[in-house]
C-alpha positions in Angstrom: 116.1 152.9 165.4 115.9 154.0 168.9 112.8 154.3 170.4 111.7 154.2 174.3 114.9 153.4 175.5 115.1 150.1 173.0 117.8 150.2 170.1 115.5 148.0 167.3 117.4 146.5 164.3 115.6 145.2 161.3 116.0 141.8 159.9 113.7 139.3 158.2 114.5 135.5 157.9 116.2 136.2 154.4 119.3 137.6 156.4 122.3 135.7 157.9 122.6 137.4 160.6 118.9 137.6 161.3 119.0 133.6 161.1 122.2 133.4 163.2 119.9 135.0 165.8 116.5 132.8 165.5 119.3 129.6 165.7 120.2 130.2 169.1 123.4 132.6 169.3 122.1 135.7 170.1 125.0 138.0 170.5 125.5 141.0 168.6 127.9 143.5 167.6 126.8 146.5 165.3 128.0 149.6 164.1 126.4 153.4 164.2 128.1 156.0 161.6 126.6 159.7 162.8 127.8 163.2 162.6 131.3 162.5 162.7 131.0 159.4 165.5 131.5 155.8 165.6 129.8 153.7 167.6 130.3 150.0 168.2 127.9 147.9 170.3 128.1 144.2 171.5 125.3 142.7 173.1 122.4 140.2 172.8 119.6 141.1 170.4 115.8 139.0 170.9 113.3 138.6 168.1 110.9 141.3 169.5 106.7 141.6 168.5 105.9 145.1 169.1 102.4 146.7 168.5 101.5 148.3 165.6 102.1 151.7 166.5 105.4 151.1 167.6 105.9 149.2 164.3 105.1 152.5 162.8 107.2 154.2 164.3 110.2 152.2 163.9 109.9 151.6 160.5 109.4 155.8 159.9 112.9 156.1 161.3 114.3 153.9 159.0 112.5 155.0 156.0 113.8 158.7 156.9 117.0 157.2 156.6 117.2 154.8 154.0 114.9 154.2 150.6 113.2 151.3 153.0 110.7 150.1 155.2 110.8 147.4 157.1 108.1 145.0 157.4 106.5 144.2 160.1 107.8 142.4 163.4 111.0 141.8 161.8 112.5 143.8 164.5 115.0 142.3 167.3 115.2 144.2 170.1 119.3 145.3 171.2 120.8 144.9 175.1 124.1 146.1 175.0 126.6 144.9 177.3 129.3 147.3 176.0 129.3 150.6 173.7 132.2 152.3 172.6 132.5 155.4 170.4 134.9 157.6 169.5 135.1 161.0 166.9 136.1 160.3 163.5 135.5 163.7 162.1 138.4 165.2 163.9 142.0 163.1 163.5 143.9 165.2 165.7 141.6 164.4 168.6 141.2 160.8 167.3 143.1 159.4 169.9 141.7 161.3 172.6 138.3 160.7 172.5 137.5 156.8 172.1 134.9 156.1 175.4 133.5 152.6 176.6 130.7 151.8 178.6 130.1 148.5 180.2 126.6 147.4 181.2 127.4 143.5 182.4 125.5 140.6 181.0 122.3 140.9 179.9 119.5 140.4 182.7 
């Protein structure tokens, strides 16, 4: 979910990954599939508390999307340090249109 300028991912402490993250190693790579585009980010994620209304909205997003909703302030908070994305829709212009940003390290 992206809300106020904060990509939020969803993950209790029965995930791996989500576990991976509470032990220390907070970097992060995930993968966006929409209308026709990739997008790959790396970055750092942080376990994030955010106030009940955001809650709400986060977890609408996701339940738009998927049969789901999260529970709350299982939500990690995303700083990328690199995006790239590129069409996947369109083979012959594959090739041409892979683009990568790079934001530094994390503050």
């Amino acid at each position: 979910a992206f809300t106020n300028d904060v990509a939020y991912i969803e993950g209790g402490s029965m995930t791996r990954w989500a576990r991976n993250l509470a032990g220390g190693d907070d970097r992060i790579h995930l993968g966006i599939d929409h209308e026709g585009m990739q997008v790959m980010v790396r970055g750092t994620a942080v376990h994030t508390e955010v106030e009940a209304g955001l809650q709400a909205t986060i977890a609408d997003q996701y339940e738009a999307k998927y049969p789901y909703r999260p529970a709350d302030n299982e939500f990690w908070g995303v700083a990328p340090t690199a995006v790239l994305a590129w069409k996947t829709d369109d083979l012959e212009k594959f090739a041409s249109t892979p683009t990568q940003f790079d934001f530094g390290a994390p503050a």
